[in-house]
C-alpha positions, 0 to 999 in steps of 0.5 A: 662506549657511551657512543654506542650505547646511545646508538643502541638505545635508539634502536631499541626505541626506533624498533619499539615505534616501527612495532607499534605502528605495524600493529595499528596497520596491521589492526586497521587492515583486518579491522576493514577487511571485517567491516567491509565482509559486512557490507558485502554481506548486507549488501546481498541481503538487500538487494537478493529477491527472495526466489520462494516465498516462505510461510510468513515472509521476513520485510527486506531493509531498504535499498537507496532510491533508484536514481531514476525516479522523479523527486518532487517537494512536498506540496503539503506540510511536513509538521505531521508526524511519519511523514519522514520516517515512520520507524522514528514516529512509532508509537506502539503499544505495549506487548500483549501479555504472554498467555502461558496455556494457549496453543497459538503459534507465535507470529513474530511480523515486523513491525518495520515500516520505512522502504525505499521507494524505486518508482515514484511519481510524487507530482502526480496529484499537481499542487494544491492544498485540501480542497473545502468538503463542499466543493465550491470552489473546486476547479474540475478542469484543473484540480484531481478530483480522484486518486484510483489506487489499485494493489498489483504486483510485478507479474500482474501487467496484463491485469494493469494494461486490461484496467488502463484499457477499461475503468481506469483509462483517465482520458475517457474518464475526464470526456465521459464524467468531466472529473479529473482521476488519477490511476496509481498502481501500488507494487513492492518489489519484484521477484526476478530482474527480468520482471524489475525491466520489464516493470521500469519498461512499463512505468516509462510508457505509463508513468502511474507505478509505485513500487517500494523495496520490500517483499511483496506478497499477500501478508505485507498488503498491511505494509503495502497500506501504511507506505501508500497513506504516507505517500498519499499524506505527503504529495496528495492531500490536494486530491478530496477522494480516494478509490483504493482497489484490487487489480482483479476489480471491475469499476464502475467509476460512473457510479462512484463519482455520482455517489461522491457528489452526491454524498452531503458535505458533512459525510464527506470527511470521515467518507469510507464506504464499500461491502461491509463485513460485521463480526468476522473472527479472528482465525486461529487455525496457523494453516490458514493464510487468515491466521493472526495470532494473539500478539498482534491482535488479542481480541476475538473479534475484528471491528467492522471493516470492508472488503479490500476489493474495493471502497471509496474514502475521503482523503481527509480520512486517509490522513487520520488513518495514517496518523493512527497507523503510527500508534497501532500494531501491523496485522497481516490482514489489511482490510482489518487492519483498517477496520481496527484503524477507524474503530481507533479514531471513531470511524464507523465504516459504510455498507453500500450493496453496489460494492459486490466484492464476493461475485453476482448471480448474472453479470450482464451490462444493465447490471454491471452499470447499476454497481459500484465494483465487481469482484473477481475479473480477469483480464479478458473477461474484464475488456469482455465486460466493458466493451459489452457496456460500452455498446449496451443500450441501458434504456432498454434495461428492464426492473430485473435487473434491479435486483442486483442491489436488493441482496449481498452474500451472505459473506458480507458478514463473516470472512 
């Protein structure tokens, strides 16, 4: 009896570990199955393109780098601040207070800021080390004198081709002014896989596209910034000038290199020069796709800045604007954002009425080669326009056509 007594206390103990370990089997099982729903889940919010843009775009979570990109080291410090990641350096300010009797629409706009890069091209700008404001001792057969940056999106090839044909063919830039510029086109990311092709496609012929994994469209062109000063911060710094742009801008990059030249040393760091506006407001109407609420910027009144269709800076000030961005709330207006960035570190932007971002009355070749940047121009009319000045015989260009910087628009001073 005792014997199998025994027997039947063992089987109770065996069938007592046989049960504890299917229930941990068992748990461990749903408890992957659960976490692995998850990721798939995740994994589809990641990687979708969104089909329709909604009225105030969500930024996506980052995707993995593509593997074909090129990595280069950094040529320059990593001590500052955001050049790792921006979301861990944020240093925000506190919340505006909630205004119990205002009627505003409340924008809850991401404040995130780290997206992967999937096109990159970090060697760009060479190695080097910030170059002396004076210019002395700068190499112009070998170090890049500018970065000429234009925001773009995937669909916009034909406006990048008309831009590599004209202003930004780098070639003719280098035998014509005897400086060496940079072309960079700033993209996020694309909206169907066919355009995601045909953008690797070009890049691979072109090699002068960036392109993040975020949503892009006209309220992230802030983000869009922030991601090109960390990146210019990072790999760039080497580069004294920056020429940042539209891809609907024709440039006179003529004209802006003799103006940076010509520029006094001293002016030369805290350099951020285009058409200025003064006083615009801050647009309260929710249907506008200007409208910024209080939350993220409660003062009536946006400080000085410039019309994003182009301007000059210098690119030690692309650092200090990268640095402040880090303690300042996104907007989704971009040209202000940067307005309340140099207010931030005591910047005072520049009007030069040769930047025409709101049109001219006559766009003639004697007057497009006294200007610095027209704004609008399509593709056509933009090989049109340059090939027309190409063929022009400027010193047969009367006083007339001076007065194409005698006057700017009147929206030079409201929005």
């Amino acid at each position: 009896m005792a014997f199998f007594s025994g027997l039947a206390n063992i089987g109770r103990k065996s069938l007592f570990v046989v049960l504890v370990i299917f229930v941990t089997i068992f748990s461990l099982d749903v408890a992957t199955r659960l976490m692995g729903s998850t990721t798939e889940s995740d994994l589809v919010t990641h990687h979708r393109t969104p089909q329709a843009q909604p009225k105030y775009p969500r930024q996506k979570p980052p995707l993995v780098a593509s593997t074909t990109s090129t990595t280069v080291a950094a040529t320059t410090t990593t001590a500052l601040p955001g050049l790792q990641s921006m979301d861990l350096d944020l240093k925000l300010p506190p919340e505006v207070p909630k205004r119990p009797n205002s009627k505003e629409i409340i924008l809850n706009y991401s404040q995130r800021r780290d997206y992967a890069l999937t096109i990159q091209h970090n060697e760009m700008c060479g190695a080097g080390t910030p170059k002396a404001l004076d210019l002395n001792d700068f190499d112009y057969s070998k170090d890049v004198f500018l970065l000429a940056v234009v925001k773009s999106s995937c669909s916009m090839s034909a406006r990048r081709g008309a831009i590599r044909r004209t202003w930004g063919n780098v070639t003719w830039v280098k035998n014509e002014l005897g400086v060496i510029v940079r072309l960079v086109f700033l993209l996020g990311a694309c909206q169907d896989k066919k355009q995601s092709n045909d953008l690797i496609a070009e890049d691979k012929v072109h090699r002068d596209i960036l392109q993040w994994d975020f949503f892009d469209s006209f309220r992230n062109l802030t983000l869009k910034d922030c991601l090109f000063m960390q990146w210019y911060t990072r790999y760039c710094r080497n580069v004294p000038f920056v020429f940042k742009g539209d891809d609907d801008v024709f440039v006179n990059l003529r004209n802006i290199v003799s103006y940076v030249k010509d520029t006094p040393s001293a002016s030369r760091e805290n350099m951020f020069v285009g058409s200025v506006l003064n006083g615009s407001p801050r647009i309260l109407d929710p249907t506008w796709k200007y409208y910024v609420s209080y939350n993220l910027y409660p003062e009536k009144l946006y400080p000085p800045y410039v019309s994003g269709g182009g301007f000059i800076m210098g690119g030690r000030l692309v650092v200090k604007l990268f640095q402040a961005s880090l303690q300042t709330r996104i907007i989704p207006i971009d040209d202000a954002f940067l307005g309340i960035l140099l207010k931030k570190i005591g910047v005072s932007p520049k009007n030069d009425r040769g930047f025409k971002s709101w049109g001219m009355k006559k766009k003639d070749p004697c007057r497009l080669s006294k200007i610095k940047t027209y704004h609008k121009m399509l593709p056509d009319q933009l090989l049109k326009a340059w090939d027309e000045l190409m063929k022009a015989d400027l010193s047969k260009c009367g006083k007339d056509s001076d007065d194409v910087l005698r006057s700017q628009t009147k929206r030079e001073i409201r929005l």
